[in-house]
Each structure stands twice: as structure tokens, then as C-alpha cells.
C-alpha positions as CSV (number, residue, x, y, z in Angstrom):
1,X,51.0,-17.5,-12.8
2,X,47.8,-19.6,-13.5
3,X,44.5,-17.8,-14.2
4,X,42.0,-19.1,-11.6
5,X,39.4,-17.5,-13.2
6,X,37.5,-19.8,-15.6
7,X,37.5,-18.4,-19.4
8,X,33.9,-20.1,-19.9
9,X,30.7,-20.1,-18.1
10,X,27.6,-22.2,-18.2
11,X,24.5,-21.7,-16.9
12,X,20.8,-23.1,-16.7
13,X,18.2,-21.7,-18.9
14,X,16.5,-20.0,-19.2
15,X,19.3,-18.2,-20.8
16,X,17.3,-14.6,-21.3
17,X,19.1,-11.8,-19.9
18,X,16.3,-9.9,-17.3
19,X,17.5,-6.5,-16.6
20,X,14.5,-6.1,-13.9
21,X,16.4,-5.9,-10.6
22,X,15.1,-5.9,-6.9
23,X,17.0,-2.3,-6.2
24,X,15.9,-1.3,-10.2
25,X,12.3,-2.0,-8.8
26,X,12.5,-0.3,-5.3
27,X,13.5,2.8,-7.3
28,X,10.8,2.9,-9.7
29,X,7.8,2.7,-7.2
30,X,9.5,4.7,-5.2
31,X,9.9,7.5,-8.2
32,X,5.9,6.5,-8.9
33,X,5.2,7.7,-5.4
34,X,7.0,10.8,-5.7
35,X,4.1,13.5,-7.4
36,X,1.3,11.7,-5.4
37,X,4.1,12.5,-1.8
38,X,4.4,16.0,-2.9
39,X,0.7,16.9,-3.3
40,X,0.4,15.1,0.4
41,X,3.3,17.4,1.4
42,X,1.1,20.3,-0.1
43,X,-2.2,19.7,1.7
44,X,-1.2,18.5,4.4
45,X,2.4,20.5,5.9
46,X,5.0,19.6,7.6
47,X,3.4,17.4,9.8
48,X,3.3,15.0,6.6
49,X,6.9,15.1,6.3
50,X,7.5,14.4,9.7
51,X,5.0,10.8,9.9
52,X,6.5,10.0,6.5
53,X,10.1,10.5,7.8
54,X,9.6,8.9,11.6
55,X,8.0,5.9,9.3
56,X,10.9,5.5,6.9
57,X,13.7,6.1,9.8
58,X,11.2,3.2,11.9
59,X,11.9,0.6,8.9
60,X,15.3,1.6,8.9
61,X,16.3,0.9,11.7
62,X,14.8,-2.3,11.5
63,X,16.5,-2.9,8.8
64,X,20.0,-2.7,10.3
65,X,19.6,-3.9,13.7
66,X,18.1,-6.9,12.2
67,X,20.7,-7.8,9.3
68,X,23.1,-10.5,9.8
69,X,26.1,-8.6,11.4
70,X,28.6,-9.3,8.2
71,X,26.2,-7.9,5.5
72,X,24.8,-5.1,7.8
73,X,23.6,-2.0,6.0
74,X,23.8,-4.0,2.7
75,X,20.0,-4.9,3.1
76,X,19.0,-0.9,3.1
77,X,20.6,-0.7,-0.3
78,X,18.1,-3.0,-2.3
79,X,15.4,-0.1,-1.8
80,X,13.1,-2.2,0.1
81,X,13.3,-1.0,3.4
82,X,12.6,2.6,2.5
83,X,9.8,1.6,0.5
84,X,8.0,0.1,3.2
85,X,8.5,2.5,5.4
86,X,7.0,5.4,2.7
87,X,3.7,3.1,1.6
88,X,3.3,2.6,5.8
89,X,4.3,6.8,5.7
90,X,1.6,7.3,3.0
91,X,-1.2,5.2,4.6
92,X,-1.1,7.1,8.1
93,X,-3.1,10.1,9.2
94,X,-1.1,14.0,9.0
95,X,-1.7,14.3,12.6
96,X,-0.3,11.0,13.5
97,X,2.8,11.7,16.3
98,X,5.5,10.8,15.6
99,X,6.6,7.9,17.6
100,X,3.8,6.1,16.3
101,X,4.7,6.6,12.6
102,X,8.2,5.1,13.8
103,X,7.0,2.4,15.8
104,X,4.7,1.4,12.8
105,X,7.7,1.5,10.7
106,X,9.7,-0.8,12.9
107,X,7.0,-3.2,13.1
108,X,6.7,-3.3,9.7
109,X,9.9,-4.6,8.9
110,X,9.7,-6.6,12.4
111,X,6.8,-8.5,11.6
112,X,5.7,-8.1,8.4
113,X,9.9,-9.3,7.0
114,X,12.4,-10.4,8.9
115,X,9.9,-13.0,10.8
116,X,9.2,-14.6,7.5
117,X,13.4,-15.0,6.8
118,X,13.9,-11.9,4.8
119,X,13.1,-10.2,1.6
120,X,10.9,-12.9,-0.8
121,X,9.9,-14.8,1.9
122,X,7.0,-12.6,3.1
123,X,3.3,-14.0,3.2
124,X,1.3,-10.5,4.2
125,X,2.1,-7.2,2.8
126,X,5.2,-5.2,5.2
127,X,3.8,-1.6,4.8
128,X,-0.5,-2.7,5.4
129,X,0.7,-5.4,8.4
130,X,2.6,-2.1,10.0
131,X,-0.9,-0.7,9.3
132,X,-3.2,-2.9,11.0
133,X,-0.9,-3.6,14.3
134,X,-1.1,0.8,14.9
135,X,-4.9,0.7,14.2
136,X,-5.2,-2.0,16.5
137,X,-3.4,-0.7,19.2
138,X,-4.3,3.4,18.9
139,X,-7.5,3.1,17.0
140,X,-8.4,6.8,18.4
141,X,-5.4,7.9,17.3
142,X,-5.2,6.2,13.5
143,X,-9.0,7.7,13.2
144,X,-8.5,11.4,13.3
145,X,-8.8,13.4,10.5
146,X,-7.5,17.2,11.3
147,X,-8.8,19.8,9.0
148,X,-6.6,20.7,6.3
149,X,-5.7,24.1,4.5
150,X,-3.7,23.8,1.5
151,X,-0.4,25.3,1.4
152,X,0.3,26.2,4.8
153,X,2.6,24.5,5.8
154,X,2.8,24.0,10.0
155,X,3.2,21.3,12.2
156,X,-0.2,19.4,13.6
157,X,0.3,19.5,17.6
158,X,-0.1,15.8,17.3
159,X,3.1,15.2,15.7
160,X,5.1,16.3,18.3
161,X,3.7,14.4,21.3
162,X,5.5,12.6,23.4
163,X,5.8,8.9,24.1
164,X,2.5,7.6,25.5
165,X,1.6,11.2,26.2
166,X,-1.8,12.7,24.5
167,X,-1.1,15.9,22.7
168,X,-3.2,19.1,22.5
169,X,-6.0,19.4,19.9
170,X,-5.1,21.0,17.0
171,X,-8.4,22.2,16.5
172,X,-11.7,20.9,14.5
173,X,-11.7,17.4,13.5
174,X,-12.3,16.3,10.0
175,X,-13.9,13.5,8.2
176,X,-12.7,11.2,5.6
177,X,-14.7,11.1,2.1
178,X,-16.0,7.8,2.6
179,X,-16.3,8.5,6.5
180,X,-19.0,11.1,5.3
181,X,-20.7,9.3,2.6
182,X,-21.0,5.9,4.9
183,X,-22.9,7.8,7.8
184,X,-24.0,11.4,6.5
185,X,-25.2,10.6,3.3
186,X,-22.8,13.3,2.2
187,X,-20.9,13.0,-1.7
188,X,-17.6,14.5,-2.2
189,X,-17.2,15.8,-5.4
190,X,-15.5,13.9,-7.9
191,X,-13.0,17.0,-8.7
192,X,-11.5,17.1,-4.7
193,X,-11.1,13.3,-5.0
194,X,-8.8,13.2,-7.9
195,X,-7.1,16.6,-7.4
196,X,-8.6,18.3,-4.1
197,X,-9.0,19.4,-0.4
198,X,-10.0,15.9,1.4
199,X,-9.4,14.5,4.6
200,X,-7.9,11.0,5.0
201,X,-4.0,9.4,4.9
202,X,-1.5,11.3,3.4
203,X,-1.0,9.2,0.6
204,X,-5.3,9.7,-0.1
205,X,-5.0,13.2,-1.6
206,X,-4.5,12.9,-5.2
207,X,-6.0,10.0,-7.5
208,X,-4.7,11.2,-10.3
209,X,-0.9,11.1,-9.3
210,X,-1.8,7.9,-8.1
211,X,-2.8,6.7,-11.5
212,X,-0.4,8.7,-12.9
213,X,2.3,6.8,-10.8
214,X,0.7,3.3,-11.9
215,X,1.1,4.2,-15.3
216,X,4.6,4.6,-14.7
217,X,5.2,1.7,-13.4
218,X,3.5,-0.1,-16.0
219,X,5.2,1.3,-18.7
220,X,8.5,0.0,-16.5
221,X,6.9,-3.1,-16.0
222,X,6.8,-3.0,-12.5
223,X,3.7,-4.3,-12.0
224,X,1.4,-6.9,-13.3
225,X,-1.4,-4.8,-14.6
226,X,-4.1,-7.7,-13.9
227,X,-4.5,-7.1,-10.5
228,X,-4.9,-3.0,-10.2
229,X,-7.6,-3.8,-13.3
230,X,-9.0,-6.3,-11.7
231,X,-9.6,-4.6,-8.4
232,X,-11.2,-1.6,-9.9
233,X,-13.3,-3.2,-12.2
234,X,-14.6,-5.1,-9.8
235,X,-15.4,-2.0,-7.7
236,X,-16.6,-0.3,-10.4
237,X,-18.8,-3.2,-11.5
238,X,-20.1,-3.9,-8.0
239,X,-20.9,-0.5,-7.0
240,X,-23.1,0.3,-10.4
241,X,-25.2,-3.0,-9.5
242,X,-25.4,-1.5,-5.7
243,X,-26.3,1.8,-7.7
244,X,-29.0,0.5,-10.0
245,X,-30.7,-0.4,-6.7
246,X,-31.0,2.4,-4.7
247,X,-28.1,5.6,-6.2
248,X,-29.0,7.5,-3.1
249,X,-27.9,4.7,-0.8
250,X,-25.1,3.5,-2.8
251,X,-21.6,5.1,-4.0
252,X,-21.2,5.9,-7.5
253,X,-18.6,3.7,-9.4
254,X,-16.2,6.7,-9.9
255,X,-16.6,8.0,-5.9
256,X,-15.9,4.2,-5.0
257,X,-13.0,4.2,-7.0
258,X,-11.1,7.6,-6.4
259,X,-12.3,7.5,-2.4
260,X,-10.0,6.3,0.4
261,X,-6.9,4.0,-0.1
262,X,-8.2,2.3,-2.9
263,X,-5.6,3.4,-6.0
264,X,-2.9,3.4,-3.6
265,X,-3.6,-0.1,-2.6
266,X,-4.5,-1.5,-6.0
267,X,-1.7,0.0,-7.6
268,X,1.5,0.1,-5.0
269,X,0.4,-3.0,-2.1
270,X,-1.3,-5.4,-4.1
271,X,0.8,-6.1,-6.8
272,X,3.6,-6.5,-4.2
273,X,5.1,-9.7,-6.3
274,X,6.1,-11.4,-3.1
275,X,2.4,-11.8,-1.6
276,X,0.9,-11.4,-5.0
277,X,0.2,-14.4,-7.7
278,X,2.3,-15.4,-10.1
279,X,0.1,-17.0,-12.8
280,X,-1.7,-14.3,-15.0
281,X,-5.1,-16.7,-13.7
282,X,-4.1,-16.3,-10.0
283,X,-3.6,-12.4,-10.6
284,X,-7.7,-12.1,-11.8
285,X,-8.9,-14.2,-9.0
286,X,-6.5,-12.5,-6.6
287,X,-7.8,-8.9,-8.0
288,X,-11.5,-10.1,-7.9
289,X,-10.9,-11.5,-4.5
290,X,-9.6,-8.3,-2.9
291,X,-12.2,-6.0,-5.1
292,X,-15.2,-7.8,-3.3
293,X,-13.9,-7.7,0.1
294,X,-13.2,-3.4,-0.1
295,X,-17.1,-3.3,-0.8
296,X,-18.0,-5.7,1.2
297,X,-16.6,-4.0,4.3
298,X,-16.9,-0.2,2.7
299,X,-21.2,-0.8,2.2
300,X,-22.0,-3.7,4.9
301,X,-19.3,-3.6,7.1
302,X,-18.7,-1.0,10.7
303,X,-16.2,0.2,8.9
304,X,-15.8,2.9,6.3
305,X,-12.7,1.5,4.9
306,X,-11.8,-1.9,4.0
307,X,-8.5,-1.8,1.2
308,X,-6.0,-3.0,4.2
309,X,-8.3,-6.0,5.1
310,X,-9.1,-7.2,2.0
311,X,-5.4,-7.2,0.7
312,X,-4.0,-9.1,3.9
313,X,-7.0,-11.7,3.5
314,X,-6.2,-11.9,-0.1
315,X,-2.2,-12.2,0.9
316,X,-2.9,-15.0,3.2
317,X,-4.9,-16.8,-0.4
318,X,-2.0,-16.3,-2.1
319,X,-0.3,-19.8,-1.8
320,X,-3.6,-21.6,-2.0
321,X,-4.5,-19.1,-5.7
322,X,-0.5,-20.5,-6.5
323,X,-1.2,-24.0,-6.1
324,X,-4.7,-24.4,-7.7
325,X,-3.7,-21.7,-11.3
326,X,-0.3,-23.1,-12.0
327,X,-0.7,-24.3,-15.8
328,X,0.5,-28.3,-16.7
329,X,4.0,-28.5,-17.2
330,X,4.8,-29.7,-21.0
331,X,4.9,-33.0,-22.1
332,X,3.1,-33.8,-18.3
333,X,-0.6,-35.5,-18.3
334,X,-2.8,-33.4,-15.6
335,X,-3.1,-34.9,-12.5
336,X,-6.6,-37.3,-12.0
337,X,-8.5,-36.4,-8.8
């Protein structure tokens, strides 16, 4: 019987075995998310755990219905799918209903993946385009803060609503950090920002597991540390010039950085490697780029928040960053203008 199979095989360099997978990848962010998802659960109740879920089912389903029929299923294995839907998850309000979270979810995968043709192919970031299509279609909705109390653990009267039906109040409505700095004049303390009792998205309760997470992945290499560094820093950098103008007007470098969805966008959307650069140049001017915008928006802008805008306007720079910070190929004379 002849042995089909051939005895040697010869491939293209480069000839470096990578051991850095797509599902390997999935995993680890997913396992970086995991302490900052459990303080969320812990402030916030079970009405976290529901928006979180409703968003992960909403990618998953996407996921499969979408699929070619033959490999159907296969594409939920590689991680990515229930990634998106947990960043989306993280990035939503507690009191959020349910259907919306799922919706968002779906969309997400819809629109912000299989459009595209599929995982790699991807120009915007899944989880923040899932983002921006709820805030632009139930703005009220995606802007209400309900009070929290830590450790009790019920079910916001939101959550539960019905399809296109508006659901009871579930009592006083809260305001975000950044919400109350921008029009109050009002500083939350630096110690509720990295550990604390503050109202925002789920995945905005804890800086510090945030960080703790990005170190994590860094140590995995996960992620290309320029751009998280490069965002903050440029934050940081912009907000003490802001500061050294008028400090009663301006945020503090540290409240600008721990505030909102900055770490989790820095560290978990923007180094997305799809809609991310690939040159270590490209990563600066990428981070630089998407540091301006946030405080461009967060100190002259309507809005108190601006890490979802200025990562999709810095996704949609990406091939344009790519083109102009690739490095000369050796033994090739640069191109005259």
C-alpha cells in the first residue's frame, strides 16, 4: 500500500515557529476581562449579568446564522465572537434591557464582521460599531445611569422590558464621573475611580483590574503596548497643559485617565490588531491620534465621553497610518516623490 502522505515538507520563511494563535488570543483577553467583569458584577447585580449575557448570546447568534452552512459553529470556536459580544457587554449601561444588549450584540457581528468578509478583514472595531448604532438609535436609553449599591445584587426594572416597550423607573437616576465633572464642576475622587462606587458602563467600575488585565496581556504579548501608552500619555500630557491654565476648569491628568471608558478602550479596543497598525511608527501616531480626539470631545465637545469616537475615527486612519509608516524593504531605494 503506498503512503500518500509526503515524508518531507517545505515551506516559505519565515521559518519561526509563532505559538500566538487567534483562539490562544481570544482566551487571554477574555481571561484579562475576567476580575474587571466580576467587580461590574459586584456593583452593579444581576442586571449586569443579564446585558452582558443578552450581548454575548446577540454575537452568537450572529455568529452562526451567518457562517457558511459547512463550517457552521466552527467560527464560535476561535473566541472571537464571544469577545465581541463581552467588550459590547462591558461598554453598556446596568440598566440597559435586555433586548437591546442583544440587538447590539447582533449588530456587532452583523455590521461590524461579517459585512467586511469575516474575521481579519474588519476596518472599524465590532464591539464600539455595536456601540455607536444602540447610542444612535436609543440615546435616552444608552444615557441612564441608575444608582448603584454595592453588593446587592437585584435586577434593574429596565432589564426586563419588553421589546419596544418603556419599562418602570427603577428609582433615582445617576450620573457618570465625567458626566458630573463636564457640567457640575463636581471631582470624583481618585480612590472610587480605581476601586469604587461610580456610575457609568459596566465595564467602567474598576481601573485598576483594568490595568491589571492590560498587564496581563502584555506579559502574554497580546497586545502591542505602544498604543495603550500612547493614548494615555497623551491624555495625561494634554490634560496637565489644560490644567496649568485654569485646574478648576480642567480635569486632572489622573481623573482624565481613570474616568469613563478610557482604560478599557486603550487597553482591550484599540489594540484590536485587525483595525490597529502594524508598524511600531503607525502604533504612536495611531495612539496619539485617538488620545487627542478623547479630549477633544471630553473638554470642547457636547459630549462627556468621546473613547468610542475617537477609536472608530482612528480605525477608519488605519490603512492610510499603514501605507505612509511601512519601513523600505531591504536592498529597495525609497520611492522619489
Amino acid at each position: 500500500m503506498t503512503d500518500k502522505e509526503p515524508r518531507l515538507l517545505l515551506f516559505h520563511a519565515p521559518l519561526l515557529r509563532q505559538d500566538m494563535t487567534t483562539p490562544r488570543t481570544m482566551r487571554d483577553v477574555i481571561v484579562a476581562l475576567l476580575p474587571a467583569t466580576a467587580a461590574a458584577v459586584w456593583y452593579f447585580g444581576l442586571g449586569a449579568v443579564l446585558v452582558l449575557a443578552a450581548s454575548i448570546l446577540g454575537a452568537a447568534v450572529a455568529e452562526w446564522l451567518f457562517a457558511p452552512r459547512a463550517s457552521r459553529g466552527a467560527s464560535l470556536r476561535d473566541g472571537s465572537g464571544l469577545l465581541t459580544g463581552l467588550l459590547l457587554g462591558l461598554t453598556l449601561p446596568p440598566g440597559l434591557p435586555m433586548w437591546m444588549a442583544f440587538l447590539g450584540g447582533f449588530v456587532s457581528i452583523c455590521l461590524g464582521k461579517v459585512i467586511w468578509g469575516g474575521l481579519g478583514h474588519n476596518l472599524f472595531n465590532p464591539a464600539l460599531l455595536g456601540r455607536a448604532f444602540l447610542l444612535a438609535t436609543f440615546p435616552i436609553a444608552m444615557t441612564t445611569w441608575p444608582v448603584i449599591t454595592p453588593g446587592e445584587f437585584g435586577v434593574q426594572a429596565g432589564n426586563l422590558a419588553l421589546p419596544f416597550m418603556q419599562a418602570g423607573a427603577d428609582g433615582v437616576s445617576g450620573a457618570t464621573p465625567l458626566g458630573l465633572f463636564k457640567f457640575e464642576q463636581q471631582v470624583t475622587p481618585l480612590a472610587e475611580l480605581a476601586f469604587g462606587k461610580i456610575g457609568g458602563s459596566i465595564g467602567e467600575t474598576s481601573g485598576a483590574l483594568l490595568l491589571l488585565g492590560g498587564v496581563y496581556l502584555w506579559i502574554r504579548r497580546d497586545l502591542d503596548w505602544r498604543i495603550p501608552v500612547s493614548i494615555l500619555a497623551t491624555v495625561a500630557l494634554f490634560s496637565l497643559v489644560l490644567v496649568l491654565f485654569d485646574a478648576e476648569r480642567f480635569p486632572a491628568p489622573l481623573f482624565s485617565i481613570f474616568s469613563g471608558g478610557l482604560l478599557l478602550g486603550a487597553i482591550y479596543m484599540a489594540t484590536d490588531p485587525v483595525t490597529s497598525p502594524v508598524t511600531p511608527k503607525g502604533a504612536w501616531i495611531f495612539g496619539i491620534g485617538v488620545g487627542v480626539l478623547v479630549m477633544l470631545i471630553r473638554v470642547f465637545g457636547g459630549l462627556p465621553e468621546g473613547v468610542m469616537y475617537a477609536i472608530l475615527l482612528m480605525n477608519a486612519a488605519t490603512p492610510l497610518i499603514d501605507r505612509y509608516t511601512q519601513p523600505r524593504v531591504f536592498g529597495h531605494e525609497a520611492e522619489s516623490s
